[in-house]
VOLOFI-299431 format. One record per residue (C-alpha): x, y, z; residue in one letter; chain. Coordinates in Angstrom, 3 decimals. Example, Ala and Ser with C-alpha at 12.3 -4.5 7.8 and 13.67 -1.06 7.14 Angstrom:
VOLOFI-299431
[atom [12.300; -4.500; 7.800]; 'A'; 'A']
[atom [13.670; -1.060; 7.140]; 'S'; 'A']
end
This chain:
VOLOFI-299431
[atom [10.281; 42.669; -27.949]; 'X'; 'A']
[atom [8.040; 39.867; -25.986]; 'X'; 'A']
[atom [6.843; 37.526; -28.683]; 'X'; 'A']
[atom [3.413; 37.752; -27.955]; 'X'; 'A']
[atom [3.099; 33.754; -27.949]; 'X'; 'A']
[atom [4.820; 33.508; -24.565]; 'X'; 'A']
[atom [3.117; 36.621; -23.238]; 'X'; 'A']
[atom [2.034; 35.294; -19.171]; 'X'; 'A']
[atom [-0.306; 36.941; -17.444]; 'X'; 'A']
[atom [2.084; 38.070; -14.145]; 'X'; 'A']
[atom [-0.904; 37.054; -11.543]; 'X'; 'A']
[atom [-1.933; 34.226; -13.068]; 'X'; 'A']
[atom [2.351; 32.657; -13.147]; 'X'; 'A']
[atom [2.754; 33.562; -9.830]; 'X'; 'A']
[atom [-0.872; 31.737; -8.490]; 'X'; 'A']
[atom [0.562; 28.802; -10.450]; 'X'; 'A']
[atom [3.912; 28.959; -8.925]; 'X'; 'A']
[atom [2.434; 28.946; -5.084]; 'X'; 'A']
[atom [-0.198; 25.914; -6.312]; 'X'; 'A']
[atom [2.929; 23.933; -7.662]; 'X'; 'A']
[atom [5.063; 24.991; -4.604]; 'X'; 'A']
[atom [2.064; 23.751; -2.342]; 'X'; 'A']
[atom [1.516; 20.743; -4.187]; 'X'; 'A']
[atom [5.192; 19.865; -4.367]; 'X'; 'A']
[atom [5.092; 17.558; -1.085]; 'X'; 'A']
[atom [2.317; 15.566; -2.170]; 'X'; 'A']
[atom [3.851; 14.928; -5.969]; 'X'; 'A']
[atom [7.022; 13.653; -4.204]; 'X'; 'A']
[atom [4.372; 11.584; -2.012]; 'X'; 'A']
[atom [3.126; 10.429; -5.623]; 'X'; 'A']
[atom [6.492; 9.504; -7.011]; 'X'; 'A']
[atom [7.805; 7.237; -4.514]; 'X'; 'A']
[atom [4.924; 4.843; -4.423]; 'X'; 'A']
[atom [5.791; 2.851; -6.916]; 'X'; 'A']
[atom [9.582; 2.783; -6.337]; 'X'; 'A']
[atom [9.465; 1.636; -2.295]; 'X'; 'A']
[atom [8.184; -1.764; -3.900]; 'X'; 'A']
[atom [10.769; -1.939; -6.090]; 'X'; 'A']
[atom [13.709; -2.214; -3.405]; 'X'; 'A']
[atom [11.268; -4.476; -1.252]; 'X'; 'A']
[atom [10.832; -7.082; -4.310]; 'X'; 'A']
[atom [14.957; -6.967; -4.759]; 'X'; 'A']
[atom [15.284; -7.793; -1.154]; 'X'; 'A']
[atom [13.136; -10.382; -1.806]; 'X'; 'A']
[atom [15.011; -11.709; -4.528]; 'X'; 'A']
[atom [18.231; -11.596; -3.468]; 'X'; 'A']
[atom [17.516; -13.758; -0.357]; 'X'; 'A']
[atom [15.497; -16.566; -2.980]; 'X'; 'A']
[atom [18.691; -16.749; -4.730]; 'X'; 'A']
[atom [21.631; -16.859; -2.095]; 'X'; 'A']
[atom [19.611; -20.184; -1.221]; 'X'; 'A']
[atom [20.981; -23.096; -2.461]; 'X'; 'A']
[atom [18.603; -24.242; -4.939]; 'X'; 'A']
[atom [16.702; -20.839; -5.880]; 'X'; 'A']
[atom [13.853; -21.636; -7.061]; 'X'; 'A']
[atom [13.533; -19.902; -10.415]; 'X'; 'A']
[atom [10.026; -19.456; -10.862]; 'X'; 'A']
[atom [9.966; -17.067; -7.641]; 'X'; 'A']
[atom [12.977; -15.450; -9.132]; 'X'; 'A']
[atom [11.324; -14.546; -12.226]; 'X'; 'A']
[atom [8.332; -13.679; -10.875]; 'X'; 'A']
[atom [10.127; -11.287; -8.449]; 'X'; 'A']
[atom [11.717; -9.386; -11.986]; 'X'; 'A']
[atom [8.362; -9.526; -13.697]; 'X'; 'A']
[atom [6.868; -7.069; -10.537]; 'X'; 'A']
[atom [10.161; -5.197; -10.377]; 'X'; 'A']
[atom [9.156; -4.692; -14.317]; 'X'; 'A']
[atom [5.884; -4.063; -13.207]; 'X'; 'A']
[atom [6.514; -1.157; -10.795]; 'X'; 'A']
[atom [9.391; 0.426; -12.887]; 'X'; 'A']
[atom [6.691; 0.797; -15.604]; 'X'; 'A']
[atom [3.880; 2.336; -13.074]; 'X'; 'A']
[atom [6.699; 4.667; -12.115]; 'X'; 'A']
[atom [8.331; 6.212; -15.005]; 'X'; 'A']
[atom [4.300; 6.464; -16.148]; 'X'; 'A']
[atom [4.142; 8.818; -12.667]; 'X'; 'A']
[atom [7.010; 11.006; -13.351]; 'X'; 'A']
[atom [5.558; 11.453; -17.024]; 'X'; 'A']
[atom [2.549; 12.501; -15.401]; 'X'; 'A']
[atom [3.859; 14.796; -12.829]; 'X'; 'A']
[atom [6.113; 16.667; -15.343]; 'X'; 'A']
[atom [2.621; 17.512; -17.237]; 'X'; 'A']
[atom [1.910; 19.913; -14.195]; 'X'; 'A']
[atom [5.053; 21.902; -14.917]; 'X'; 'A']
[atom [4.617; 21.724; -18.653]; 'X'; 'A']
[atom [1.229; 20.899; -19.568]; 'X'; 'A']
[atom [-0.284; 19.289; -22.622]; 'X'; 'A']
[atom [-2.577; 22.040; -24.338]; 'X'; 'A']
[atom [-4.793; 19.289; -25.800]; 'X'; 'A']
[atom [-5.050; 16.751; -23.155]; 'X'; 'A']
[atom [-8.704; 16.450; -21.713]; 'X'; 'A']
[atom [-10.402; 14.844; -19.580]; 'X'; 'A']
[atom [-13.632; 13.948; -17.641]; 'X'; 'A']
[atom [-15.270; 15.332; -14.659]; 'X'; 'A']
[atom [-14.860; 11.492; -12.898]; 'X'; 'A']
[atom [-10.968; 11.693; -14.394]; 'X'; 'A']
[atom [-10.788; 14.835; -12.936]; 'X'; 'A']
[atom [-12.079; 14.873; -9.947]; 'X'; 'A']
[atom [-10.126; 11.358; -9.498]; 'X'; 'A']
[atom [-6.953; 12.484; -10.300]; 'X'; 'A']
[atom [-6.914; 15.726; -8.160]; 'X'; 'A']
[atom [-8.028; 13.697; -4.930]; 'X'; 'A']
[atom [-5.831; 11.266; -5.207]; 'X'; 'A']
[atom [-2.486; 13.748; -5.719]; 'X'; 'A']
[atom [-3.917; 15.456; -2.365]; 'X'; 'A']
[atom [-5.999; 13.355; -0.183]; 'X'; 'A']
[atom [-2.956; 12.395; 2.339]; 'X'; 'A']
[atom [-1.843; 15.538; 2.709]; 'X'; 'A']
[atom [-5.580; 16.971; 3.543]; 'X'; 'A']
[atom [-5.997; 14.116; 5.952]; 'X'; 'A']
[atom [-2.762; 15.032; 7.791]; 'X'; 'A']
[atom [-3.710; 18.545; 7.934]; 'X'; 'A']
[atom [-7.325; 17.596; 9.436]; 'X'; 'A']
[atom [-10.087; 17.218; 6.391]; 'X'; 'A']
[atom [-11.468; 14.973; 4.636]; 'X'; 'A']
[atom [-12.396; 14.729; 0.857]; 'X'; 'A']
[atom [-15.693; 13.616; -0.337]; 'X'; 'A']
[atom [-16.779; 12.889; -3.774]; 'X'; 'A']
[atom [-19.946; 13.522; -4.556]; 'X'; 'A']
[atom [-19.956; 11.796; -8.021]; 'X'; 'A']
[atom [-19.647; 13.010; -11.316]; 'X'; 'A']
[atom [-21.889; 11.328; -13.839]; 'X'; 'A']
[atom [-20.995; 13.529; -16.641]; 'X'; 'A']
[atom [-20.526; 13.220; -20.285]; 'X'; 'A']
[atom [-18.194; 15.569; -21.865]; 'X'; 'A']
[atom [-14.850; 16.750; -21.878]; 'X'; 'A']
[atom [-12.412; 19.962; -20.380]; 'X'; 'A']
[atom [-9.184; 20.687; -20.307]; 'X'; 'A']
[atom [-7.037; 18.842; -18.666]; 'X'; 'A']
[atom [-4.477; 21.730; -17.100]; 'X'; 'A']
[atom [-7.624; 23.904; -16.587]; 'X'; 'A']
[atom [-9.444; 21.480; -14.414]; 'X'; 'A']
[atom [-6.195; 20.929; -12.496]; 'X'; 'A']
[atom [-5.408; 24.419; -12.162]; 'X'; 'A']
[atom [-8.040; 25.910; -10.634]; 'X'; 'A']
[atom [-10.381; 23.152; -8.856]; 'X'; 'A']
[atom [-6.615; 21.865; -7.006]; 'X'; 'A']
[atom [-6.562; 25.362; -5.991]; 'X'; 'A']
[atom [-9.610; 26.171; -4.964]; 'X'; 'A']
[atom [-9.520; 23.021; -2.920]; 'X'; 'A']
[atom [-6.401; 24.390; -0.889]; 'X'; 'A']
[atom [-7.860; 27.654; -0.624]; 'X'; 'A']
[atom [-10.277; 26.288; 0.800]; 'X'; 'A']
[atom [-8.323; 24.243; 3.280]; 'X'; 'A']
[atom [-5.879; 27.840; 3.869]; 'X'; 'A']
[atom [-9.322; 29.486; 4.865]; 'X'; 'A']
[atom [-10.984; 27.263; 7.355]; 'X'; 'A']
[atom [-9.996; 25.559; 10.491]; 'X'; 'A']
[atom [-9.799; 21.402; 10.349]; 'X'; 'A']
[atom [-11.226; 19.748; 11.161]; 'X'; 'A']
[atom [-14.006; 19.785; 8.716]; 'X'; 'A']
[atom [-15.008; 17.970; 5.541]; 'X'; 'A']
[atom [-14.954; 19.110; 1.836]; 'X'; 'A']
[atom [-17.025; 18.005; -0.444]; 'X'; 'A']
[atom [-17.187; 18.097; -4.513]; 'X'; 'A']
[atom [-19.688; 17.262; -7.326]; 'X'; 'A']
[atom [-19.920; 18.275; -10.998]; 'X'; 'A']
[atom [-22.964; 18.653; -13.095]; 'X'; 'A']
[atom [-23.243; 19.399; -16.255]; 'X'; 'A']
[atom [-25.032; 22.824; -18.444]; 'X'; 'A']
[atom [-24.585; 24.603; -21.631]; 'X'; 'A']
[atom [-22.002; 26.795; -20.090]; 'X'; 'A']
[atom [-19.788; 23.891; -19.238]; 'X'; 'A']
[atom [-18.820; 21.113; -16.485]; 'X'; 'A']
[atom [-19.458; 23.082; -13.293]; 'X'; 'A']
[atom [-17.432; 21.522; -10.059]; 'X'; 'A']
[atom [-19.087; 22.461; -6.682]; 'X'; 'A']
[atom [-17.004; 22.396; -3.528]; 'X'; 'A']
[atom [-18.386; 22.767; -0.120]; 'X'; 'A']
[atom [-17.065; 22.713; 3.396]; 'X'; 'A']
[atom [-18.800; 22.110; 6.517]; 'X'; 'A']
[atom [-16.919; 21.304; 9.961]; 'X'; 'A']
[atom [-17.032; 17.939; 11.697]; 'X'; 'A']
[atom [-16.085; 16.483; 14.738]; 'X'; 'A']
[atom [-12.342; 15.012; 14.850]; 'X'; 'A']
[atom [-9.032; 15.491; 15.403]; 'X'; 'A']
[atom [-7.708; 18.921; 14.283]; 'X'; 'A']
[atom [-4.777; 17.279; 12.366]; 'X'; 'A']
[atom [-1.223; 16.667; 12.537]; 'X'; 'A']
[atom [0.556; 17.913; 9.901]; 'X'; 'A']
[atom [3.764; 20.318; 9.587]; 'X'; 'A']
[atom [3.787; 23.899; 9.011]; 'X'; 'A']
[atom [2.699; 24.545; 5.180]; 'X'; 'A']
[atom [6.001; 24.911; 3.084]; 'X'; 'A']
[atom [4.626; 27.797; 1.086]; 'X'; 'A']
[atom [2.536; 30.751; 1.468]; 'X'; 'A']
[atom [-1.299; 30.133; 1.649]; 'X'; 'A']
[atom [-3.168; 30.979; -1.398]; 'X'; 'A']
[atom [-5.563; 33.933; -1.701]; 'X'; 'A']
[atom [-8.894; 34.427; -3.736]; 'X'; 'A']
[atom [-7.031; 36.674; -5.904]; 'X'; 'A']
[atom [-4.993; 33.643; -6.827]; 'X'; 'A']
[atom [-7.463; 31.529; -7.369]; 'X'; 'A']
[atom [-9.186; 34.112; -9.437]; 'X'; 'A']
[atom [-5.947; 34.623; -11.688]; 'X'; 'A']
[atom [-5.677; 31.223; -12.121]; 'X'; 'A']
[atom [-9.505; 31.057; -13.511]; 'X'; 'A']
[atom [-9.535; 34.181; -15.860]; 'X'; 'A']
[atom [-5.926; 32.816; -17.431]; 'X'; 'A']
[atom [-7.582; 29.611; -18.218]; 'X'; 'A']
[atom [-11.293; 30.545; -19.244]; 'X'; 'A']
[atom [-12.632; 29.570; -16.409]; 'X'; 'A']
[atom [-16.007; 31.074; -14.423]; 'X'; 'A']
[atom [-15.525; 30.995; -10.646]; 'X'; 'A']
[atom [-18.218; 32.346; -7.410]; 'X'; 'A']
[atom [-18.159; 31.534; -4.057]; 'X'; 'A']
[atom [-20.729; 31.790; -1.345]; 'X'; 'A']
[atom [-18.920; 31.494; 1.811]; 'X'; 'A']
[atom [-17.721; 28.119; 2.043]; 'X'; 'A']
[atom [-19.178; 27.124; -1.060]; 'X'; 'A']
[atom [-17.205; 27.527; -4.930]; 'X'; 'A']
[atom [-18.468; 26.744; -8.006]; 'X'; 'A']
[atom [-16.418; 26.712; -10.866]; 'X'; 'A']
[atom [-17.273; 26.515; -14.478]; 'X'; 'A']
[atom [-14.815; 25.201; -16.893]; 'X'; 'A']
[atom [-15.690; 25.530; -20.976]; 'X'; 'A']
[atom [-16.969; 22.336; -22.614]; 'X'; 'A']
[atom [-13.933; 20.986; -25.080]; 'X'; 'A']
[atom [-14.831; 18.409; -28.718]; 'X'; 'A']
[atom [-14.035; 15.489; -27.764]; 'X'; 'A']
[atom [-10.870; 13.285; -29.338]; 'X'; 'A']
[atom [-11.568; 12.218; -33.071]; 'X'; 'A']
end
């Protein structure tokens, strides 16, 4: 028998699956950022000390940013492994939110022909971490699987009794259509996005090009 503590919704797995499988080119994007200055800074070093008086300040400068990056790094990969397994108690803001979501997939929208506007998020309280990354990433790419680039996508939270409410919106603009490959994974569908809301708690609408989603107000960290 199923213990009833890993009981998965089927709908909502396979949602996450495709978002993770979408996502995956940008998280490699996100890992290797701060290890290509890491191989720079040795090449660096290693020509300041084949020279015959190194000078040892530039040397150990040179080790404290290879420290530097090496630390940024592993602090990535931590990260990135919290989208596979997340942590059930880690919250954060709508600005954190909003912040970290754009910043995993704001290359990858450019490529593909739209750009990502934040509309500010001056709002005090916090959500759930993995439910705010969940379903706003994924309606964002929904979004982006449903409408021809180029356009521009826009998103703003405001706050209510029922919870932090994120608003996306796109319109079209004028532009280049984009240049990026063929998607590595099957587009994702409403019914995804709506698997991935009811498995967290979330309330979710959409008006055409418009979603609003409504994640549950969490305490705040003692």
């Amino acid at each position: 028998m199923t213990d009833p503590k890993f009981a998965t919704n089927a709908a909502a797995e396979a949602a996450r699956y495709t978002l993770l499988r979408r996502l995956a080119p940008s998280m490699r994007h996100h890992l290797v950022v701060n290890l290509q200055p890491i191989g720079m800074v040795h090449e660096i070093m290693d020509r300041r000390l084949k020279a015959p008086e190194p000078n040892l300040a530039d040397v150990k400068e040179g080790a404290q940013k290879i420290s530097s990056y090496a630390k940024a790094a592993l602090a990535s990969c931590v990260d990135v492994v919290t989208w596979l397994a997340p942590d059930e108690n880690a919250r954060c803001t709508a600005e954190q939110g909003i912040a970290e979501c754009l910043s995993l997939i704001a290359t990858g929208f450019t490529f593909r022909g739209f750009s990502l506007r934040d509309e500010g998020a001056d709002v005090q309280g916090e959500v759930r971490r993995a439910s705010f990354r969940n379903v706003v990433t994924g309606a964002l790419l929904w979004l982006s699987d449903e409408h021809s680039p180029p356009a521009q996508i826009s998103i703003r939270a405001e706050g209510s009794s029922e919870g932090l409410s994120v608003i996306l919106s796109l319109q079209a603009s004028t532009g280049e259509p984009g240049f990026g490959s063929t998607q590595t994974y099957r587009a994702l569908t409403w019914a995804d996005i709506e698997a991935l809301a009811d498995s967290d708690g979330v309330s979710l609408s959409r008006d055409g090009s418009r979603v609003r989603i409504t994640i549950p107000w969490r305490p705040a960290s003692a």
